[in-house]
C-alpha positions as CSV (number, residue, x, y, z in Angstrom):
1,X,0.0,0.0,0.0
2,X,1.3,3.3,-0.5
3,X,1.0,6.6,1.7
4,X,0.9,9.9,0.9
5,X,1.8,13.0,3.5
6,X,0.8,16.5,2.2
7,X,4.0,18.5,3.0
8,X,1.6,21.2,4.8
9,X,2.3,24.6,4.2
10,X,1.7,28.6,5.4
11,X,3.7,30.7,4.0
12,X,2.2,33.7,2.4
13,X,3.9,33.0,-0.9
14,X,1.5,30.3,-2.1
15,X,1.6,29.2,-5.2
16,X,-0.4,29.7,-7.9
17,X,-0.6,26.0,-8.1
18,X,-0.8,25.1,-4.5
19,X,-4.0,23.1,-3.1
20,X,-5.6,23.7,0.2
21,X,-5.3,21.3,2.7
22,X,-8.6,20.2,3.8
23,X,-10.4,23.1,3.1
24,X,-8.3,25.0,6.0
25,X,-6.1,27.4,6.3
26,X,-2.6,25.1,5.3
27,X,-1.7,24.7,1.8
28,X,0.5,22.0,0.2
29,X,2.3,21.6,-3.7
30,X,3.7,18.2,-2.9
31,X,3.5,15.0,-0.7
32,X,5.8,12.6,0.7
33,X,4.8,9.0,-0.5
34,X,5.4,6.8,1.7
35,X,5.8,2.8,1.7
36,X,6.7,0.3,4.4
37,X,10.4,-0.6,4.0
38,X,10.8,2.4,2.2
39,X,12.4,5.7,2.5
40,X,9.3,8.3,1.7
41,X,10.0,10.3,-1.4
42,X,8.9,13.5,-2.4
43,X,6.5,14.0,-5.0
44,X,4.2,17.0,-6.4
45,X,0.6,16.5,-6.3
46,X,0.1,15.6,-9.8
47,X,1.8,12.3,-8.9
48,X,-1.1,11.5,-5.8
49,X,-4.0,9.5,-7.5
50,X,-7.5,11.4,-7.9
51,X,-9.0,9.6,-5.3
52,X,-6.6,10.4,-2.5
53,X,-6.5,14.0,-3.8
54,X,-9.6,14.7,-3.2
55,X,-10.0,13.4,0.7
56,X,-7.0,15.6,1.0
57,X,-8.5,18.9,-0.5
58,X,-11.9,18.2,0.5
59,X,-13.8,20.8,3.1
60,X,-14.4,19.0,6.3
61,X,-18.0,19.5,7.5
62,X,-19.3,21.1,10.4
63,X,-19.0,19.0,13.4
64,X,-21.3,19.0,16.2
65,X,-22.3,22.6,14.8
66,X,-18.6,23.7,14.7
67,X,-17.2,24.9,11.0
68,X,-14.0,24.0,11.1
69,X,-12.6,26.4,7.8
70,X,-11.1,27.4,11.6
71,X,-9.4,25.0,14.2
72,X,-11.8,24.3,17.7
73,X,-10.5,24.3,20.6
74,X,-11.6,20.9,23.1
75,X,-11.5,22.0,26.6
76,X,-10.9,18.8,28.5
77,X,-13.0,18.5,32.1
78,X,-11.8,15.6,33.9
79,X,-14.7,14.8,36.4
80,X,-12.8,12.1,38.3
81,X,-10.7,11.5,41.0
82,X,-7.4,10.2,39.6
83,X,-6.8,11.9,36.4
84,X,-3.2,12.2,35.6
85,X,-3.6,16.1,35.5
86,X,-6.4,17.5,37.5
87,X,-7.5,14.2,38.8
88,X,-9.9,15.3,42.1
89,X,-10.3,19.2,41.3
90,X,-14.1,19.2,39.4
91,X,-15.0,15.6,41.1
92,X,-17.8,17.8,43.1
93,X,-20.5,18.6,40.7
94,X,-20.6,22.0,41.5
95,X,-16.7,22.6,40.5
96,X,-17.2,21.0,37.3
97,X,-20.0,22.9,36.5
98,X,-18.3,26.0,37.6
99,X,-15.1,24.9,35.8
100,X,-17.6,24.3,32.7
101,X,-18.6,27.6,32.6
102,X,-15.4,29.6,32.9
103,X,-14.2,26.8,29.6
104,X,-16.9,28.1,27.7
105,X,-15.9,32.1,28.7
106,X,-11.9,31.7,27.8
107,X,-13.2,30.4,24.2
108,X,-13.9,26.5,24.5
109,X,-15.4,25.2,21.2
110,X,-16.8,22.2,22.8
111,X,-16.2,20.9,26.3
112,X,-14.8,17.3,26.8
113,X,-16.5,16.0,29.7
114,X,-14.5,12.4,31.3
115,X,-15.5,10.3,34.6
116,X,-13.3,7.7,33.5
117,X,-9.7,7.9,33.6
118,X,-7.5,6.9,30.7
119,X,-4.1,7.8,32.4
120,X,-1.5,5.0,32.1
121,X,-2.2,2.2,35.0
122,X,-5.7,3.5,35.4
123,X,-8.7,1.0,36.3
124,X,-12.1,0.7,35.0
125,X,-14.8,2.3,36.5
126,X,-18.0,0.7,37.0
127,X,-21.0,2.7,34.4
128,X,-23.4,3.4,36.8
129,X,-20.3,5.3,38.8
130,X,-19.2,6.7,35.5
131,X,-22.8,8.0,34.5
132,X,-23.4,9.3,37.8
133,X,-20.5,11.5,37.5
134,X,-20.8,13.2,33.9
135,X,-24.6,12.9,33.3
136,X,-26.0,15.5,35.8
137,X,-23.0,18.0,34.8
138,X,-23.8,17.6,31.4
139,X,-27.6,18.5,31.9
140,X,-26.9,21.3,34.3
141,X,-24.1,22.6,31.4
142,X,-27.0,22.2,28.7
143,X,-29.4,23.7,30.8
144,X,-27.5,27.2,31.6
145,X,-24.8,26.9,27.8
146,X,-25.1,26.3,24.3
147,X,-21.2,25.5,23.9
148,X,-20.6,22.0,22.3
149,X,-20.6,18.6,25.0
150,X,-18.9,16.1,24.4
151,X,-19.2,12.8,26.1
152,X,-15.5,11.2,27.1
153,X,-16.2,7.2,27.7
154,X,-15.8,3.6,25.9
155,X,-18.9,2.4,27.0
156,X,-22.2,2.8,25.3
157,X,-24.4,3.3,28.7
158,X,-22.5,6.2,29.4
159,X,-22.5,8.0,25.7
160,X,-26.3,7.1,26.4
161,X,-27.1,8.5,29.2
162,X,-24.7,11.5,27.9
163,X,-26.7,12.0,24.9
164,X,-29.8,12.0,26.6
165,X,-28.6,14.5,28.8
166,X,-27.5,17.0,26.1
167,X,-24.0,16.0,24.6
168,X,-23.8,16.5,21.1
169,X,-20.6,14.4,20.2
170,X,-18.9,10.9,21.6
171,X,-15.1,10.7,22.0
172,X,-14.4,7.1,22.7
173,X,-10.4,7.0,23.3
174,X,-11.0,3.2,22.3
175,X,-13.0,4.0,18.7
176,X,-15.4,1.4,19.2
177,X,-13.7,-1.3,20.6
178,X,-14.4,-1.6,23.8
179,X,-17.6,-1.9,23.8
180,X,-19.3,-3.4,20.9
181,X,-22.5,-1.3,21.4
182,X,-21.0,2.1,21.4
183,X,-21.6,2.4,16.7
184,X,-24.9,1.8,17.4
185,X,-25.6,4.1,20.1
186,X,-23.7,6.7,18.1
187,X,-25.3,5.9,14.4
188,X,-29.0,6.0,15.9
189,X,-28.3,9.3,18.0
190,X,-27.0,11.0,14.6
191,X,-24.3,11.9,16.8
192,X,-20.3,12.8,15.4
193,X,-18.0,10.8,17.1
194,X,-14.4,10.8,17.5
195,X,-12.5,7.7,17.6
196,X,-8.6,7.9,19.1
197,X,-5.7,5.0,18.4
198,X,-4.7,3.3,21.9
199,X,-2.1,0.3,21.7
200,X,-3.9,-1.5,24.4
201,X,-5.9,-0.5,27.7
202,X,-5.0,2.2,30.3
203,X,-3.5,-0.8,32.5
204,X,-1.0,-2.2,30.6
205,X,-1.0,0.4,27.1
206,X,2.5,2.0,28.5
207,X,4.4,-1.5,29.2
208,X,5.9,-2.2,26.5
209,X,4.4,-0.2,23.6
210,X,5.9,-2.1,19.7
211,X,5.0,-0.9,16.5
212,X,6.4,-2.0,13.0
213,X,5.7,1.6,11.5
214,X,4.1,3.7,14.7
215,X,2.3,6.5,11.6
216,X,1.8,3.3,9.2
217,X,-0.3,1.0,11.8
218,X,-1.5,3.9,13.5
219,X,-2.9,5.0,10.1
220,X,-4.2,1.5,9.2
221,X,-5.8,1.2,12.5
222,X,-8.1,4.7,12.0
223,X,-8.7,3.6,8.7
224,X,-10.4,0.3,9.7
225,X,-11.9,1.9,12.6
226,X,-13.5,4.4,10.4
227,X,-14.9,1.8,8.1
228,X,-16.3,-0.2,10.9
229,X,-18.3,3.3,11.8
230,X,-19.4,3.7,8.7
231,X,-21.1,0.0,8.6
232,X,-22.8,1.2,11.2
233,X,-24.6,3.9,10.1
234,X,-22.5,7.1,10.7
235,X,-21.2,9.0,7.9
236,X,-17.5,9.7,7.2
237,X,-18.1,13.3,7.4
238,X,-19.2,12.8,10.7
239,X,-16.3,11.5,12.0
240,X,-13.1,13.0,13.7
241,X,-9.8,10.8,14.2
242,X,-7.0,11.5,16.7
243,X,-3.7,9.5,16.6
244,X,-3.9,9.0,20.4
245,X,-0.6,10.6,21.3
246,X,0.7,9.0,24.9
247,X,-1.3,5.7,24.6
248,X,0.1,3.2,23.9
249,X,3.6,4.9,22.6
250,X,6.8,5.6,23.6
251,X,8.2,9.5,23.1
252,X,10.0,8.2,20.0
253,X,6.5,6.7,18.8
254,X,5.2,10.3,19.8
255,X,7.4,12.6,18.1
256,X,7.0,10.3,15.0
257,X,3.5,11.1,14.9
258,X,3.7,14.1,15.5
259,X,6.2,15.0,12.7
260,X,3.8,12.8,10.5
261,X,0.8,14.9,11.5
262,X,-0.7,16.0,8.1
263,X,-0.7,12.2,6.4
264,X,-4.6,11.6,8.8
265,X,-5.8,13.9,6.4
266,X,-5.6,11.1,3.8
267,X,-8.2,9.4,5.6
268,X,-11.0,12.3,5.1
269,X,-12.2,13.1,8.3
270,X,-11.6,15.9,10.3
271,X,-8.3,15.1,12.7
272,X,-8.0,15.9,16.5
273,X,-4.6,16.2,17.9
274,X,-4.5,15.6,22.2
275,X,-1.2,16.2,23.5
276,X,-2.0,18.8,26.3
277,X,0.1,18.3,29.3
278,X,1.6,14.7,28.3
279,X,4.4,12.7,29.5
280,X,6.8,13.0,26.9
281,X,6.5,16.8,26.9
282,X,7.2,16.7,30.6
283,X,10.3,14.7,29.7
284,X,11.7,16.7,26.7
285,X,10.6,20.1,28.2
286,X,12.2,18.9,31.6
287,X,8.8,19.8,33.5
288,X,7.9,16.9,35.9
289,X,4.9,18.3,37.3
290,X,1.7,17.6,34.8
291,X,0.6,21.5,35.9
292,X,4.1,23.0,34.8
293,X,3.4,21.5,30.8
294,X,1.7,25.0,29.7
295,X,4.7,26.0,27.5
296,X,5.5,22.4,26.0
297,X,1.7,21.9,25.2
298,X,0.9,25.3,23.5
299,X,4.1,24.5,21.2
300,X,2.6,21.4,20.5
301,X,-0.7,22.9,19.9
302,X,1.0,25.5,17.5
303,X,2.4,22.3,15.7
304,X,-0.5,20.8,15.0
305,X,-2.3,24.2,13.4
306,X,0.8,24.3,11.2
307,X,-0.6,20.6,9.7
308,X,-3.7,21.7,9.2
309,X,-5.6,19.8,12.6
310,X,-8.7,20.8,13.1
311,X,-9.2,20.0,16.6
312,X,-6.8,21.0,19.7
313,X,-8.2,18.5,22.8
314,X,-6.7,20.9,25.7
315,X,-6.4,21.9,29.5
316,X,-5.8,25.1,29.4
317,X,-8.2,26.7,27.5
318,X,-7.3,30.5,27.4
319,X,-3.7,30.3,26.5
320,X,-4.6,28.0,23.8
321,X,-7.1,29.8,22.3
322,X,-4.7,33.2,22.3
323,X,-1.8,31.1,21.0
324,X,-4.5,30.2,17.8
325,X,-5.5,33.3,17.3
326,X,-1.7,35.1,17.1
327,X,-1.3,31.7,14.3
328,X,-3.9,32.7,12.4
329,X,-3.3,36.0,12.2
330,X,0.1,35.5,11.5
331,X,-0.5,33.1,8.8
């Protein structure tokens, strides 16, 4: 099989010939094919077949009511007790509603709402316990907001009860391999969905994470995730992919992704990139302490605008959103 990798693009001297990337705001002239066992070559676009030109220029479609000609910004709210950053700050209800709120004033596109951990070495929780934790905040959000929900969980109770409570979107870090239900639940809600590459579950996804080619089977993986969706009713368009930096993958497997950002857009769905406050920027950016990752994950951020992602999943909303708004207006 071979690969191609828009070589994304911003500069202000486009050329006349250049396509845009997605329908965004990046721009590209050539591609790197790629092939496994192979060095990746440099190619111009008339050289990509039409096919996988056109999932590469194609506008995404709103999602969840969101154009995204712009990038979104998802404000992660972590309504648990052991979350690897802010595990135990919004458990209450009435902090993660509060917490909620001030998202959706510093600029959040669509709020992110968790009661599960995914951290590395982090245990199931039971539903009901997972339900009772997001549902009422999701209501009381809905109730008082119009901002975007989305529903954070693997199992299809949850995104259920989430749904019914006024989420508009399901982000299953396991894309629909958890639990076999979850397509269905999504397909008959109508509901976008985003579904994330793990190697493995939060127990053991950090032992000993092996890939042949991490952007290759990372790649594959989405792609057969996203064709599994579609049998199930929900609609490409619909769809958002995110490479699942940290799970499953060591900081090598990271930066590889990361430098291989702009080749998801060969799948056709809009891509979310979710780095904020991870491990491996702790390590290069010599910041232990999950809280002191501000810097490292707004650079990160600012790398994945420059490839053309749609969504940034995020802590710190504010900052983020400034840091967007300077790229764009810069570029």
């Amino acid at each position: 099989m071979i690969y191609y990798r828009p070589v994304a693009m911003t500069d202000p001297h486009r050329p006349p010939s250049a396509l845009t990337l997605a329908g965004g705001w990046c721009w590209f002239t050539h591609v790197e094919r790629m092939e496994r066992g192979r060095t990746g070559e440099l190619v111009p676009v008339a050289e990509v077949p039409g096919d996988v030109l056109t999932r590469l220029i194609a506008p995404r479609a709103a999602i969840a009511g969101l154009d995204l000609k712009t990038p979104r910004i998802m404000s992660i709210l972590n309504v648990t007790p052991d979350s690897f950053s802010d595990g135990g700050q919004f458990n209450a209800p009435e902090a993660a509603l509060a917490q909620a709120r001030a998202m959706a004033a510093e600029g959040a596109d669509i709020i992110d709402i968790g009661g599960e951990s995914t951290r590395p070495g982090a245990e199931t929780v039971d539903v009901d316990e997972e339900i009772e934790r997001t549902a009422p905040v999701i209501a009381a959000l809905r109730a008082g907001s119009d901002v975007a929900i989305s529903i954070d969980t693997r199992k299809a109770p949850v995104a259920q009860a989430a749904l019914d409570a006024g989420a508009s979107f399901v982000n299953d870090v396991a894309a629909f391999t958890f639990d076999p239900d979850m397509a269905a639940i999504t397909a008959k809600s109508n509901a976008p969905c985003c579904l994330m590459h793990a190697q493995g579950d939060p127990v053991t996804m950090q032992d000993d994470p092996t890939y042949v080619d991490v952007t290759l089977d990372v790649y594959d993986f989405l792609n057969a995730r996203i064709q599994a969706a579609e049998a199930a009713g929900i609609r490409r368009d619909q769809i958002v992919i995110d490479p699942g930096i940290g799970f499953g993958k060591t900081q090598e497997h990271n930066l590889a992704l990361l430098r291989n950002l702009s080749i998801f857009h060969g799948l056709g769905c809009a891509v979310l990139l979710g780095a904020s406050r991870k491990r491996f920027i702790g390590a290069i950016g010599q910041a232990p302490n999950a809280i002191d990752r501000l810097g490292g994950s707004v650079a990160v951020a600012l790398h994945g605008l420059s490839q053309g992602m749609q969504f940034l999943r995020v802590h710190d909303t504010l900052p983020t959103k400034q840091a967007t708004r300077l790229f764009l207006a810069v570029n």
